[in-house]
ROGUKOL-477279 format. One line per field, with one value per residue (C-alpha): residue number from 1; chain; x, y, z. Coordinates in steps of 0.25 Angstrom, whole numbers. Each point is the difference from the previous one (the first is absolute). Layout:
# ROGUKOL-477279
k: NUM, ...
c: A, ...
X: X, ...
Y: Y, ...
Z: Z, ...
***
This chain:
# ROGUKOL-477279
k: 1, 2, 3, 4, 5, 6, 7, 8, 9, 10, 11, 12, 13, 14, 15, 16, 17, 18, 19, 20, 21, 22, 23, 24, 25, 26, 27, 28, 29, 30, 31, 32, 33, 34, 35, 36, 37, 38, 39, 40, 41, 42, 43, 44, 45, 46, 47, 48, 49, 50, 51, 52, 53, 54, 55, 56, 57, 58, 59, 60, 61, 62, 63, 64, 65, 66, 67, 68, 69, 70, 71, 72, 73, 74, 75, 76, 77, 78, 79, 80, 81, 82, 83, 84, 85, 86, 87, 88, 89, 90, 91, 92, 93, 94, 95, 96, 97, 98, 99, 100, 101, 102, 103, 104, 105, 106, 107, 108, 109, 110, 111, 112, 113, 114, 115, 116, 117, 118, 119, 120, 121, 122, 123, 124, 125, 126, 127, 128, 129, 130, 131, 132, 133, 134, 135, 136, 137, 138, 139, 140, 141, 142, 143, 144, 145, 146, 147, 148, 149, 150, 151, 152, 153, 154, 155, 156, 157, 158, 159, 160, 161, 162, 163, 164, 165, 166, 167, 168, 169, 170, 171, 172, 173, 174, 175, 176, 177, 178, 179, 180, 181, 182, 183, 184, 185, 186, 187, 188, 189, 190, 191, 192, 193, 194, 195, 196, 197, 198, 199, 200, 201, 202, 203, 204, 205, 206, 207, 208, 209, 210, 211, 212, 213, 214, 215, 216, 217, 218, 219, 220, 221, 222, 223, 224, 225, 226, 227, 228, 229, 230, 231, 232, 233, 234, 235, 236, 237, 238, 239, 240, 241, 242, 243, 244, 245, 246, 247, 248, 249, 250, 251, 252, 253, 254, 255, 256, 257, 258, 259, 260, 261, 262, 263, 264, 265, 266, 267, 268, 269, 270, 271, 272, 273, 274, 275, 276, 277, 278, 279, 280, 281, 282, 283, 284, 285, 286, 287, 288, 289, 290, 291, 292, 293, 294, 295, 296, 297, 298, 299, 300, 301, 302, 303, 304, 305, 306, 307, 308, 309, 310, 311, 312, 313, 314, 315, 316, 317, 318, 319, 320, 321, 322, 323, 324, 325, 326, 327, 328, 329, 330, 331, 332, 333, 334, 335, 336, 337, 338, 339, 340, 341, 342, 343, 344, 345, 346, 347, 348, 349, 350, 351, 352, 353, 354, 355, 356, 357, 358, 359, 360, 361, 362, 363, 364, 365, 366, 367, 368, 369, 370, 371, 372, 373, 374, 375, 376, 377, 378, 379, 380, 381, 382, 383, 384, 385, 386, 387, 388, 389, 390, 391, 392, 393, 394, 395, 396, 397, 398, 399, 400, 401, 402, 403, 404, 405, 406, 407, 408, 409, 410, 411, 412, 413, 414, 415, 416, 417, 418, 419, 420, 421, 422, 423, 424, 425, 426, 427, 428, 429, 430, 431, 432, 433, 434, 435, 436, 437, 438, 439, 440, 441, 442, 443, 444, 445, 446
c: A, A, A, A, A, A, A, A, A, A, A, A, A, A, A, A, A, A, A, A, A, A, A, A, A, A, A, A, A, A, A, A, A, A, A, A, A, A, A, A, A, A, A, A, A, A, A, A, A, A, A, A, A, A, A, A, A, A, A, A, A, A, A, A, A, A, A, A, A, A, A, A, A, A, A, A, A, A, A, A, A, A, A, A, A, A, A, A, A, A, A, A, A, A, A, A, A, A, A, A, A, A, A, A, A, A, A, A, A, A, A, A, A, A, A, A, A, A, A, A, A, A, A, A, A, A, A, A, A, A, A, A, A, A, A, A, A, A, A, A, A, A, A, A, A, A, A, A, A, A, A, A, A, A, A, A, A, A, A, A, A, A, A, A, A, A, A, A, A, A, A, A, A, A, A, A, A, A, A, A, A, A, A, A, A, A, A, A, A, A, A, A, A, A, A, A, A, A, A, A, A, A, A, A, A, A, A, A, A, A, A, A, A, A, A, A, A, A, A, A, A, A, A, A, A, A, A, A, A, A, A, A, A, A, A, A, A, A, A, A, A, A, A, A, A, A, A, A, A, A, A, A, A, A, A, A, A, A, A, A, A, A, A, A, A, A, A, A, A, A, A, A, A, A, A, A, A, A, A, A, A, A, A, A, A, A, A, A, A, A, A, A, A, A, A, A, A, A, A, A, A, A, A, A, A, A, A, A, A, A, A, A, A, A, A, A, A, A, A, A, A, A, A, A, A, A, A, A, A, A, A, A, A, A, A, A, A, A, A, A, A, A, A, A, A, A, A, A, A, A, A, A, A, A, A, A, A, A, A, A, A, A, A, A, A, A, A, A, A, A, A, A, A, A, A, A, A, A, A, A, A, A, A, A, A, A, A, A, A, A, A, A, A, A, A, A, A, A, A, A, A, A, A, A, A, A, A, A, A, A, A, A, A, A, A, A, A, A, A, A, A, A, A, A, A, A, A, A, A, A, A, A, A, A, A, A, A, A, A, A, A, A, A, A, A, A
X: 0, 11, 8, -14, -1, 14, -3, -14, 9, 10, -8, -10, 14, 4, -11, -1, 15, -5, -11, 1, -4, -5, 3, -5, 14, -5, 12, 4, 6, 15, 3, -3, 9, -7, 4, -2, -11, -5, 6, 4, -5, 6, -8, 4, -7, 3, -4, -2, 4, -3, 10, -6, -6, -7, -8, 2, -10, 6, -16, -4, 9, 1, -11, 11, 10, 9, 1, 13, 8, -5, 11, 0, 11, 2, 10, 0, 5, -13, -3, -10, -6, -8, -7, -13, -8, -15, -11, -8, -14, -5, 5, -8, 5, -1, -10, 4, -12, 4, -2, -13, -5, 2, -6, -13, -1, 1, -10, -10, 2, -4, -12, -7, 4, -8, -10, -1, 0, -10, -8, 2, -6, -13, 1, 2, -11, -11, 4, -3, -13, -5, 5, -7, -13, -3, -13, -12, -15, 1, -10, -10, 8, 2, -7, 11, 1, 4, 12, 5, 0, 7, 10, 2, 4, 10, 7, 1, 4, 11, 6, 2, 7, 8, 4, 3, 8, 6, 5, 4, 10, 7, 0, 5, 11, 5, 0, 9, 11, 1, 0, 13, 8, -2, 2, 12, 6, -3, 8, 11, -1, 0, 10, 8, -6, -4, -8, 8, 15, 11, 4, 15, -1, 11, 5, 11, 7, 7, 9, -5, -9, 2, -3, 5, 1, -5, 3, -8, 1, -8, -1, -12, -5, -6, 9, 12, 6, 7, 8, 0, 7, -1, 11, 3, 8, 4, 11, 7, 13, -5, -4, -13, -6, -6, -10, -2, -15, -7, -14, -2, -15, -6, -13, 4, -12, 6, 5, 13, -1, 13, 12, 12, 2, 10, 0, 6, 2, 1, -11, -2, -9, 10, 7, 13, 6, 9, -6, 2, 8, -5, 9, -2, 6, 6, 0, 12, -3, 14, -1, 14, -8, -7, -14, -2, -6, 0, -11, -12, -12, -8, 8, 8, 9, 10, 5, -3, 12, 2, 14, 6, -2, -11, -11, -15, -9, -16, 2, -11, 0, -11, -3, -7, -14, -1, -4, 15, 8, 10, 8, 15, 4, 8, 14, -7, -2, -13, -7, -12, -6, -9, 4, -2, 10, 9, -9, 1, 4, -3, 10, -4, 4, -2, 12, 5, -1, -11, 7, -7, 7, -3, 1, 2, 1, 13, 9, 0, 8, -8, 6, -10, 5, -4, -9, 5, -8, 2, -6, 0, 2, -12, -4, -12, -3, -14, -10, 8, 8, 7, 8, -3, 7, -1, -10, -9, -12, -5, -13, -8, 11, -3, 12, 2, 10, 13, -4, 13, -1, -5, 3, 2, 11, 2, 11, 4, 7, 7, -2, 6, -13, -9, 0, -8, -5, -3, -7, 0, -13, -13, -12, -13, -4, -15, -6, -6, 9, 2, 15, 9, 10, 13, 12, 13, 11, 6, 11, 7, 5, 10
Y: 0, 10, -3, 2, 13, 5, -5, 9, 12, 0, -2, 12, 9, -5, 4, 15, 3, -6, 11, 10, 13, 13, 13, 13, 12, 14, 8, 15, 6, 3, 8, -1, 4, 5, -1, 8, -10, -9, -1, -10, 0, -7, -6, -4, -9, -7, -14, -10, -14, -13, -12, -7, 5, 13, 5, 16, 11, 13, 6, 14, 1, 10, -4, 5, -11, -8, -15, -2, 10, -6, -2, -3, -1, -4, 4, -15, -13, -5, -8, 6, -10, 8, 15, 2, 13, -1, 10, 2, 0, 0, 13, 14, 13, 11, 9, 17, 7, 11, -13, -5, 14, 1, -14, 3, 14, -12, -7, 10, 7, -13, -1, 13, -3, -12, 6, 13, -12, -7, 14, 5, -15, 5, 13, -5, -11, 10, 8, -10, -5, 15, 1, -13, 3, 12, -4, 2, -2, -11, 0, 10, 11, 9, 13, 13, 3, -15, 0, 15, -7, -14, 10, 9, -13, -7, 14, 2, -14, 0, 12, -6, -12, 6, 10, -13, -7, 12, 3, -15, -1, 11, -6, -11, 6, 6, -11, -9, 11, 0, -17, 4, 8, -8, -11, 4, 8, -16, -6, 11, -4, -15, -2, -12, -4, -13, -9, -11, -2, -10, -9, -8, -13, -5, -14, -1, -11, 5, -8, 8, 9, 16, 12, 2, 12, 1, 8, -1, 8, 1, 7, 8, 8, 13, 9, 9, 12, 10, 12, 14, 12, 15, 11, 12, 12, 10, 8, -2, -1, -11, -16, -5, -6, -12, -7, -17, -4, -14, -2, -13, -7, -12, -9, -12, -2, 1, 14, 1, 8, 8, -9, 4, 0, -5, 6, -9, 5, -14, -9, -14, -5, 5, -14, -3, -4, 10, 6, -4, 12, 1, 9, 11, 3, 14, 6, 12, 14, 4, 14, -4, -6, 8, -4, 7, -9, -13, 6, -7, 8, 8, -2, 11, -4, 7, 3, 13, 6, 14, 7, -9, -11, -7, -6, 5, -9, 2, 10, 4, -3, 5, 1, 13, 0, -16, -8, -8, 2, -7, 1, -3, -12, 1, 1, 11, -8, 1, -6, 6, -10, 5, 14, 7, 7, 12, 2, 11, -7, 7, -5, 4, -3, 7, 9, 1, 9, -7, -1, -4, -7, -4, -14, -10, -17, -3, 2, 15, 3, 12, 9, 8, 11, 2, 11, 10, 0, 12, -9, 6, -5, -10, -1, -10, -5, -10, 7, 13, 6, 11, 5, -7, 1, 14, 2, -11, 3, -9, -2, -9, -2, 3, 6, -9, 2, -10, -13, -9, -15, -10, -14, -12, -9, -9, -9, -4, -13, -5, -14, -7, 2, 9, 12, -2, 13, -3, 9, -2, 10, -7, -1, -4, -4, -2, -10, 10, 3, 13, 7, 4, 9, -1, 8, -10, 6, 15, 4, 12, -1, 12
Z: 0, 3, -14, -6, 6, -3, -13, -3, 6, -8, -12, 3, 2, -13, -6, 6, -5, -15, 2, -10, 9, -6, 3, -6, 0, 1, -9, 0, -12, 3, -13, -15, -12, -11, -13, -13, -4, 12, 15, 10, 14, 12, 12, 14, 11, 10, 5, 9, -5, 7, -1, -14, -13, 1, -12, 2, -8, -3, -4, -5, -11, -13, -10, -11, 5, -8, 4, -7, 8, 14, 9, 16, 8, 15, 9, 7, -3, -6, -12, -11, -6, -10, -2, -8, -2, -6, -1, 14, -6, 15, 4, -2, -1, 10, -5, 5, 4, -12, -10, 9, -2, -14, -2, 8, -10, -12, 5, 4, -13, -6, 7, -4, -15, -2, 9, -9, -14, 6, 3, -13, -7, 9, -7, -14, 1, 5, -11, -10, 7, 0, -17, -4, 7, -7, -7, 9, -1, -11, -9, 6, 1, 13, 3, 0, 14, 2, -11, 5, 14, -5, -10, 13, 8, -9, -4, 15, 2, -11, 5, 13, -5, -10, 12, 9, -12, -2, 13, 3, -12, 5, 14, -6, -9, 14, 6, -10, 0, 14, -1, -9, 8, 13, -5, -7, 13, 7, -11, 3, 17, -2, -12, 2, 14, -5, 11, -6, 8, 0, 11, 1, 7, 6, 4, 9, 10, 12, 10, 12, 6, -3, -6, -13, -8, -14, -12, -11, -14, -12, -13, -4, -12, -2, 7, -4, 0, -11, 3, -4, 2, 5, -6, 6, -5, 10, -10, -11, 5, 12, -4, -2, 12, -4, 10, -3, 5, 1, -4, 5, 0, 2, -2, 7, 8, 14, 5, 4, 14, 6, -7, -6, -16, -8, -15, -10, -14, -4, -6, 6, -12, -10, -8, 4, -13, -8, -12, -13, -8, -14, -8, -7, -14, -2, -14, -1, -9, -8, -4, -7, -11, -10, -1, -14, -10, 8, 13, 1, -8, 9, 13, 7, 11, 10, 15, 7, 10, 7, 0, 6, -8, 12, -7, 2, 5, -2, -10, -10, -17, -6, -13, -5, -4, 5, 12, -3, 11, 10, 12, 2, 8, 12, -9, -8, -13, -8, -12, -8, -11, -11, -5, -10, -9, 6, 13, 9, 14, 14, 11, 14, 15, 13, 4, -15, -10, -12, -13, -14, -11, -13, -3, -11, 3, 8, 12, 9, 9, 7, 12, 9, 8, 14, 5, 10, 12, 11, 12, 15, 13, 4, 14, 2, 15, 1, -10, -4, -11, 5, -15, -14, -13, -8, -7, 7, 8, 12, 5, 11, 9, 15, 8, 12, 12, 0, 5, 6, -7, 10, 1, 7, 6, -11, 0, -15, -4, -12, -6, -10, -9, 8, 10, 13, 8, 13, 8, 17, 1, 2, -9, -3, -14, -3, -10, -7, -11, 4, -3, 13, -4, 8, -1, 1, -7, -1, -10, -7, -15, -2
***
């Protein structure tokens, strides 16, 4: 009996240790690095793990996720059997009372539309019972004072509905446009804040009793940032000041409250594997060779330089009473295909003097002289212009005081393939796809 006994005991602890036990890990978002195009958030929690196999649910998750960027680390001696995330089809979204309040407007609006439809089919249907049943007194007639009554009656009668039809069209006309914009201000409140979220489930096997501490990290998409820039001129004779801001976003589905950011200017879904370079064939001019008697009929070719023998890029070739025209390339060259004999050509670009030639098929080699410019000192600080160019009048700008460039203490950090800006100061990024500006990087170009 004793043997027996031991034997039934040790069986029943067997069987709890081959328990798998669940547990459910309430995570807090550490940080997140956002990318130009998507972001990575990292979660922490800690746990309490049994001696066995523990199935462990990290719940609550971003609805944008991406499951094949889910990684979970530990920072114990446990063995991680396996990690799967799934769609938590159970869970329901928090619904703010500005969204509720919008919702109930929705539905109330609904509501007195197909009341006022309904109404309005009354309406038409008495109008048509009181137009069909115009004729009266059937065969023996009907005395005057009766059809003056009866005329009296349906004149009146129409004249009310029509003036009830009326005036529920307009109701209802009213009514749908104020359907369409609260319904588009709900859609703007509650974008991306799908009911539907992921859950990580975790198995694990561990040795002993503890708490362990979990990191977990996943991919998500719609979120970003792009940068832009603030130039300010003081004088002439100082550098620019050039202010580097962030406008970073994000419709991930879970709000990002009070973290540190991490600004990556590198691209997590960009393909690894180095381009294919497909040549380009380069064709050379040679004003050497004279182009008489052997150039191509009705084509006129040729490079535009200044002075100084500097090409002139985005220059004008016109051809006189005609829509034919190009623009010089980059190197200056041009080419102008279906002329006509001896035309009049007009070469044009900013900050040169215009010249027109007259032109036959062949090479030119065309020299534009630049235009003097008497240009005083510029002073611009925010919104205002202080001094302009001669001769040029300036209008709309609003003279505001100096205002000292504002940033924050952003640490920068240089990889072998991106740049990472990480900035210590806390934020709160909303899944509303709305664009936080944050100024991270202050500079001066001489």
């Amino acid at each position: 009996m004793r043997i027996t006994l031991i034997g039934f005991t040790m069986f029943f602890s067997f069987a709890g240790n081959a328990q798998v036990k669940k547990l459910d890990a309430a995570t807090t978002i550490q940080n997140v690095t956002i990318f130009s195009s998507g972001a990575r958030v990292e979660r922490s929690a800690a746990v309490n793990i049994q001696t066995g196999r523990s199935e462990i649910t990290f719940a609550g998750l971003s609805n944008q996720l991406e499951q094949q960027t889910v990684q979970l680390k530990a920072d114990a001696n446990i063995t991680l059997l396996s990690v799967q995330s799934a769609k938590d089809f159970l869970t329901e979204r928090k619904i703010e009372q500005e969204e509720r309040s919008f919702i109930e407007k929705v539905n109330t609006l609904k509501d007195k539309s197909d009341l006022d439809t309904r109404l309005l089919d009354v309406y038409k249907n008495e109008e048509a019972m009181l137009i069909k049943n115009q004729s009266i007194g059937g065969q023996t007639g009907v005395k005057t004072g009766e059809l003056k009554e009866a005329l009296d009656f349906q004149r009146q009668r129409l004249t009310e509905v029509y003036g009830k039809e009326l005036e529920i069209q307009k109701r209802l006309q009213g009514e749908l446009q104020d359907l369409v914009r609260i319904k588009a201000q709900l859609q703007e409140i509650s974008r991306k804040r799908d009911s539907v979220s992921y859950i990580v489930t975790a198995l694990v096997e561990s040795k002993e009793t503890r708490t362990v501490n979990f990191q977990l990290l996943y991919n998500v998409k719609d979120a970003g940032w792009f940068p832009d820039y603030d130039v300010r001129v003081n004088d002439v004779t100082g550098p620019l000041s050039v202010l580097m801001n962030a406008n970073v976003y994000q419709r991930s589905g879970e709000t990002w409250r009070n973290i540190p950011l991490l600004l990556s200017t590198g691209n997590p879904n960009d393909n690894a594997t180095p381009p294919r370079l497909q040549p380009w064939m380069l064709g050379f001019y040679d004003p050497s060779v004279s182009f008489r008697g052997q150039a191509t009929p009705g084509l006129i070719s040729g490079r535009i330089t200044d002075d100084r023998n500097q090409p002139v890029a985005g220059a004008s070739i016109v051809i006189r009473g005609t829509g034919n025209g190009v623009s010089s390339d980059v190197n200056g060259f041009f080419k102008i295909q279906n002329i006509s004999n001896n035309p009049s050509i007009l070469i044009s670009c900013a900050g040169y003097k215009s010249k027109e030639i007259r032109a036959r098929p062949g090479y030119f080699a065309i020299i534009l002289e630049p235009t003097p410019t008497s240009l005083h000192d510029v002073v611009v600080t925010g919104n205002e212009l202080q001094s302009v160019a001669a001769g040029v009048e300036v209008s709309g700008y609003k003279k505001q005081q100096k205002e000292s460039i504002q940033t924050v203490e952003a640490i920068t950090q240089f990889q072998p393939t991106t740049t990472i800006f990480r900035i210590d100061d806390k934020y709160t990024l909303e899944t509303d796809g709305k664009t936080t500006t944050i100024g991270i990087r202050q500079f001066e170009i001489p």
